[in-house]
N, C-alpha and C positions, 0 to 999 in steps of 0.2 A: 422233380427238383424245383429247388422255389424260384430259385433264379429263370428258366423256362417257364413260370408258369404266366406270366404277364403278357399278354399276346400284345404282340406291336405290331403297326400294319406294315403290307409288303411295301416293302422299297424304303422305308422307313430309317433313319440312319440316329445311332443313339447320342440324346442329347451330352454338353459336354459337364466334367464335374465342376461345381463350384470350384472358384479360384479360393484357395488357402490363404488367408488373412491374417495378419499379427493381433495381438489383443489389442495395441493402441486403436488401429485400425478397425477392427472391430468396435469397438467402445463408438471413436467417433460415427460411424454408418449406423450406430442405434440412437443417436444422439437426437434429440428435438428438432433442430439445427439444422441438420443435414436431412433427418425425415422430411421435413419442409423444402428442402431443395436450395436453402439458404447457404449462399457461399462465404466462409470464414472471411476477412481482408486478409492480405501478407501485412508482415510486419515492416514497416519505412524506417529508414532512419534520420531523428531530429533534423529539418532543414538547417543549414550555415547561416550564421548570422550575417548580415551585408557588411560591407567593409565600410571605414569610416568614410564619410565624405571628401573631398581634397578640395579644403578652399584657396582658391587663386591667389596670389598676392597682390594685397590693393593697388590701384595704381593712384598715387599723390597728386594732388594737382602742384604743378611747379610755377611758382610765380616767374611771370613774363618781364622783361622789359623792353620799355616803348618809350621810341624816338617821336618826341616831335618839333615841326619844320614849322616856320616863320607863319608859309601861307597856308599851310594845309593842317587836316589834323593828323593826331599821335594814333600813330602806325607800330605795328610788333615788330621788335627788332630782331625775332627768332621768326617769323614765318621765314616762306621759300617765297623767294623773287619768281617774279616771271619772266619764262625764259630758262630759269634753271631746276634739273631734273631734281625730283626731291628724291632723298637716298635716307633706307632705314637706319633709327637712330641705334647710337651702339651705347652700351656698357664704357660709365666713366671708368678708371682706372681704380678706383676705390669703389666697385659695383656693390659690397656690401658688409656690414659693420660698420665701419663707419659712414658709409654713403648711404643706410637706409637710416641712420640717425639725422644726417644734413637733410633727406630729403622732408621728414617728419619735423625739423624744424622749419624750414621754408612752408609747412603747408599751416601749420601752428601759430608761426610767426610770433614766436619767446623770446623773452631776453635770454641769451645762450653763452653768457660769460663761461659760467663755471663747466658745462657742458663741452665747451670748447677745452676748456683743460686737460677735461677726463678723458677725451678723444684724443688728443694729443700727447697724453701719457700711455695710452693704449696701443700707438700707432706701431706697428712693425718694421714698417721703410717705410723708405724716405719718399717714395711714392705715396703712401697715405696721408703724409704728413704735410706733401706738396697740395693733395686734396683738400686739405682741412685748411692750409692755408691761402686756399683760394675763394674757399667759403668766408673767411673769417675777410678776408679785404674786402669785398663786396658788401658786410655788413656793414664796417668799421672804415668807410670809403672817406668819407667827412670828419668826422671827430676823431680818427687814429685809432690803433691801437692803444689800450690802458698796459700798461704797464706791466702788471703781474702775468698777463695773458704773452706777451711778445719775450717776455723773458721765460716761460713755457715753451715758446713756439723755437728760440734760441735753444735749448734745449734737447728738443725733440729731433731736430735737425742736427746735432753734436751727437747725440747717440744712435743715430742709424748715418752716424759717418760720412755725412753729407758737410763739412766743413767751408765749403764754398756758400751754400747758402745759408748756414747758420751767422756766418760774417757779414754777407749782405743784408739780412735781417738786422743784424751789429749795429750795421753801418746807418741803417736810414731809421733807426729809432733817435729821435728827438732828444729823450729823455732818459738816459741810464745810472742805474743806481750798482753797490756794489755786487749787486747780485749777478749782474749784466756782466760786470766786467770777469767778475769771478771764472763763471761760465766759460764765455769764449776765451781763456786763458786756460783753462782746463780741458777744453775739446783741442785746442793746438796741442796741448801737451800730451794728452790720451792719442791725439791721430799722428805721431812723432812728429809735428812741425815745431821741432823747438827752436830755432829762431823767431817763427812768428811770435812764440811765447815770451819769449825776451823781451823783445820790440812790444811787445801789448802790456806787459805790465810797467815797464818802465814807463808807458804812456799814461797809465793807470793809478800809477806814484804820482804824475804831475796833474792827473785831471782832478783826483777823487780825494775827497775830504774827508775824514773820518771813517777810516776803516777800520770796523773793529768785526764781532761777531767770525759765524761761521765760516761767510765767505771771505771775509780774510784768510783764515786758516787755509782753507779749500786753492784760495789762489799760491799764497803762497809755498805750500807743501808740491802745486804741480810747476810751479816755477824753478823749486828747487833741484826736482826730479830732472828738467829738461836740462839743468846744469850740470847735472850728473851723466845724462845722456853726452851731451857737447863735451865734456869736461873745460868749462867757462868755471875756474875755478875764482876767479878775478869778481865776476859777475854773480857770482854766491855769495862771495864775501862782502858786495855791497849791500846784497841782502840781507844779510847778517845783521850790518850796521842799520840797515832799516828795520830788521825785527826788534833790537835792541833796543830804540829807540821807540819803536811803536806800542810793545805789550809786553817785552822781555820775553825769554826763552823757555817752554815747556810745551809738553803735549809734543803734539803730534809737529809740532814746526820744531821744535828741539831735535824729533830725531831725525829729521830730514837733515836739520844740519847738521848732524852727528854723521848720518850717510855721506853727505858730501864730502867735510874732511876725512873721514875712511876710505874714499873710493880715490880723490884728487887732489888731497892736501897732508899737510904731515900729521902724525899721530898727537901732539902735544894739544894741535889746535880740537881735534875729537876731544881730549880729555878738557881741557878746558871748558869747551860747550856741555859735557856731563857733570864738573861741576856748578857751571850754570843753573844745570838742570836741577841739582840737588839742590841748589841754596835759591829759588828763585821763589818769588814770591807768589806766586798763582796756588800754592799748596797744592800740587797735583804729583803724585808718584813717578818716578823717572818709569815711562814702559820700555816692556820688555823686550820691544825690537830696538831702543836705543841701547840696550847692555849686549846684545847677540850683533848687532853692525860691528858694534869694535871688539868683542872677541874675535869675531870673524877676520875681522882685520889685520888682530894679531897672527891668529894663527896661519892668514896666507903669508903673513913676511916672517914665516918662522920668530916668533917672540911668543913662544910657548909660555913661559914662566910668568910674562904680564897678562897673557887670558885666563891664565889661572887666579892670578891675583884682581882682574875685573872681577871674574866672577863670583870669588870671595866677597869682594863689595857689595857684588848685585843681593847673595844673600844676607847679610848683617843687616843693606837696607828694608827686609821684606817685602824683596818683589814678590811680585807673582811667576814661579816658574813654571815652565811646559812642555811640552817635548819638543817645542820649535828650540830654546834654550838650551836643554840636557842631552839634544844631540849635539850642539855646538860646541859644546865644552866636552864630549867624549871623543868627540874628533881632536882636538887635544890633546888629551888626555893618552888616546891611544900613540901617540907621536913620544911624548915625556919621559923619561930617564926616569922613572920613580917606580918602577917595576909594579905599577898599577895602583898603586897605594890610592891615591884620588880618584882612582877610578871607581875602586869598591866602594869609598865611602858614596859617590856620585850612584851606584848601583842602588844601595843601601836606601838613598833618598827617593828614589824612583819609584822601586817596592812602596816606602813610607807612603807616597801620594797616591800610587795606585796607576805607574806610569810602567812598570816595568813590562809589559804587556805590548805598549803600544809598538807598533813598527820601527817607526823608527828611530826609535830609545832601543830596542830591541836589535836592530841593527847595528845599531854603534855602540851598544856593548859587545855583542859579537865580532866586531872588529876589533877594539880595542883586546879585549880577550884574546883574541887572534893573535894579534901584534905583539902583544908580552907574552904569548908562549903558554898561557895556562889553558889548556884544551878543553878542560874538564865544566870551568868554570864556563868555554865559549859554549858547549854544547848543553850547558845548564841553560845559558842566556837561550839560544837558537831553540828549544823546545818551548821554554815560555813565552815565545812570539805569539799573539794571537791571531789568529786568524789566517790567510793563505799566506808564507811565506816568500819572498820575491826572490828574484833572480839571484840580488847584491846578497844577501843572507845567504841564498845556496852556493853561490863562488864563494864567497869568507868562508862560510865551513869546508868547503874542498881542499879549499887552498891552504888551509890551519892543517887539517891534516895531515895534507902532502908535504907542508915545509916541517910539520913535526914528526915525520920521518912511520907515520900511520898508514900506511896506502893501503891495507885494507878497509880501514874508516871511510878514504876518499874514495875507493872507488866505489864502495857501496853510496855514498852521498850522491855523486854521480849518478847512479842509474835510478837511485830515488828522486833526484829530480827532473831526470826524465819520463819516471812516471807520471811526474805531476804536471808536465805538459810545458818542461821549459828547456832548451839548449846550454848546456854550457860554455863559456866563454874560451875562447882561444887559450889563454894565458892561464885559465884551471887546467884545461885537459893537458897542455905542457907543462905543469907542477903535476898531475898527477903521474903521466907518462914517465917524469925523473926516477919519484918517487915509487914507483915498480919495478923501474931499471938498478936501483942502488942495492 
């Protein structure tokens, strides 16, 4: 046999079979490469690129000031005494935005008018404001405050409601123009101190000579307002005489007086100041909050028929109408004995502009449609709402249906507005509740 015929010697133990190889493996064990004993590298992967550096933020040098004594010399007025423990310095109040701006000017040492401004218009509260104004005194220690700059800082101080120190500011400027006065007449008025307001303009009458421009307007219009607050209807009407006297009646101070006799005087005297307004000689269009004050007027002392007849004028004048207007007059409208007749034509015109869409033109035709009973037409209005419909539209529809004798309508209105993630009111669910029981 062939396999016996190989003589192996005694004790001899048979060697073992080669190991069985893949062909890659194979391939590479004939390779050059490896016959040299040459070991492949592993493959790495790309080192990470280092991360950016982190540079510190500068530290500015802050200018010192130094005291000096008859006999001796000029010593830092910011070192630590001897004797006392020196303690780490802390973050001003304004640590940064505006405080790394002051610091960068102090190390610069600019002229920093305009700078101050823009810092000043920027400011948040009244704590920034108190910073910047601390910076700005140390500059302006000798020659004062300029003018335009303290009537800024008056300002800044008024609108983060700080009214005590925007007065004290008031109080120690030297030199005020009307801009000055304007102002702090308008931050009393805006922070409800309407007495102070009273009391500062009537001051303002006897200090200031030639008011004319913006802040005329501006003062006057928040003057009015705090007479309307107070109901100082006496102290309006001196106003009156002094607008009259000063630039006659339009714009935006016509309808303030228009507001005041609508809120605290009788109605002849409104109308009067509207025809003011039309025959006045500024050539300026009566606005559209002077024709909606006194419809409004009407319609809270039930004098339906005369907001109907304003509004009649407001158009013939070609105002400008809007939906602050066209809901004013459908509330009206929905109240009127005329079984809707002005109302549609009012509907008509809304469509025309491109208003019938909006909420709450949409609204108040939905009420009005409600109120005179035409369902058809309210649920034409309530689809053409655009966009999410509110609470006041889903009660007006509930409640149309339920008093038009439909409670299948209302109740499904109902549960569709609680799908849309709103509660019905009290006084819907008891019109609906009737309206299932009949």
């Amino acid at each position: 046999m062939e396999r016996c015929s190989i003589a192996r010697p005694f004790g001899a133990t048979a060697a073992a079979p080669p190991p069985r190889l893949s062909p890659r493996r194979r391939r590479l064990a004939t390779s050059p490469a490896t016959a040299r004993g040459v070991r492949l590298p592993a493959l790495q992967k790309p080192p990470k690129p280092p991360p950016p550096p982190l540079h510190p933020r500068p530290n500015l040098p802050i200018p010192t000031t130094t005291t000096t004594s008859g006999d001796g010399p000029a010593t830092d007025a910011t070192a630590p005494k001897r004797g006392d423990s020196q303690k780490p310095a802390t973050d001003s109040p304004c640590s940064s935005g505006a405080g790394d701006v002051l610091r960068l000017l102090d190390a610069l040492r600019l002229p920093a008018d305009e700078v101050y401004v823009c810092l000043l218009r920027d400011c948040a509260d009244a704590a920034e404001v108190a910073s910047v104004h601390a910076h700005i005194a140390g500059s302006f220690a000798i020659s004062g405050l300029p003018l335009p700059l303290a009537n800024r800082l008056v300002l800044a101080y008024a609108v983060c409601s700080d009214i005590g120190a925007a007065r004290q500011v008031f109080d120690e400027m030297p030199v005020k123009n009307g801009i000055t006065w304007a102002t702090m007449v308008s931050a009393y008025s805006d922070g409800c101190f309407h007495h102070d307001a009273l009391q500062l303009f009537a001051q303002m009458c006897h200090q200031v000579r030639g008011l004319t421009g913006d802040h005329y307007t501006h003062a006057v219009v928040a003057v009015l307002r705090s007479c309307v607050r107070l109901n100082e209807l006496r102290f309006g009407e001196q106003v009156h005489a002094f607008v009259v006297k000063k630039n006659g009646v339009c714009g935006d101070v016509g309808s303030s007086l228009l507001q005041l006799y609508c809120d605290c005087g009788p109605h002849s005297s409104a109308l009067h100041v509207l025809e003011m307004m039309r025959c006045s000689s500024c050539q300026e269009p009566v606005p559209e909050a002077a024709w909606t004050s006194l419809i409004t007027a009407y319609h809270r002392d039930g004098i339906l028929d005369d907001a109907i007849d304003i509004f009649r004028d407001m158009v013939s004048s070609s105002s400008v109408r809007s939906s602050f207007s066209l809901s004013s007059i459908l509330a009206v409208c929905a109240e009127a004995k005329n079984k809707g007749r002005h109302g549609q034509q009012l509907h008509a015109d809304a469509i025309k502009r491109g208003l019938d869409m909006n909420q709450f033109v949409g609204s108040g035709l939905l009420h009005m449609y409600a109120k005179q009973g035409q369902l058809a037409d309210a649920a034409r209005a309530f689809e053409a709402i655009g966009g999410k419909p509110d609470a006041v539209c889903w009660n007006a529809m509930a409640m149309a249906y339920a008093r038009g004798g439909r409670y299948r309508d209302a109740t499904r209105v109902v549960y569709q507005m609680k799908a849309a993630g709103m509660n019905p009111s009290e006084l819907t669910m008891n019109e609906v509740k009737l309206a299932c029981f009949r």
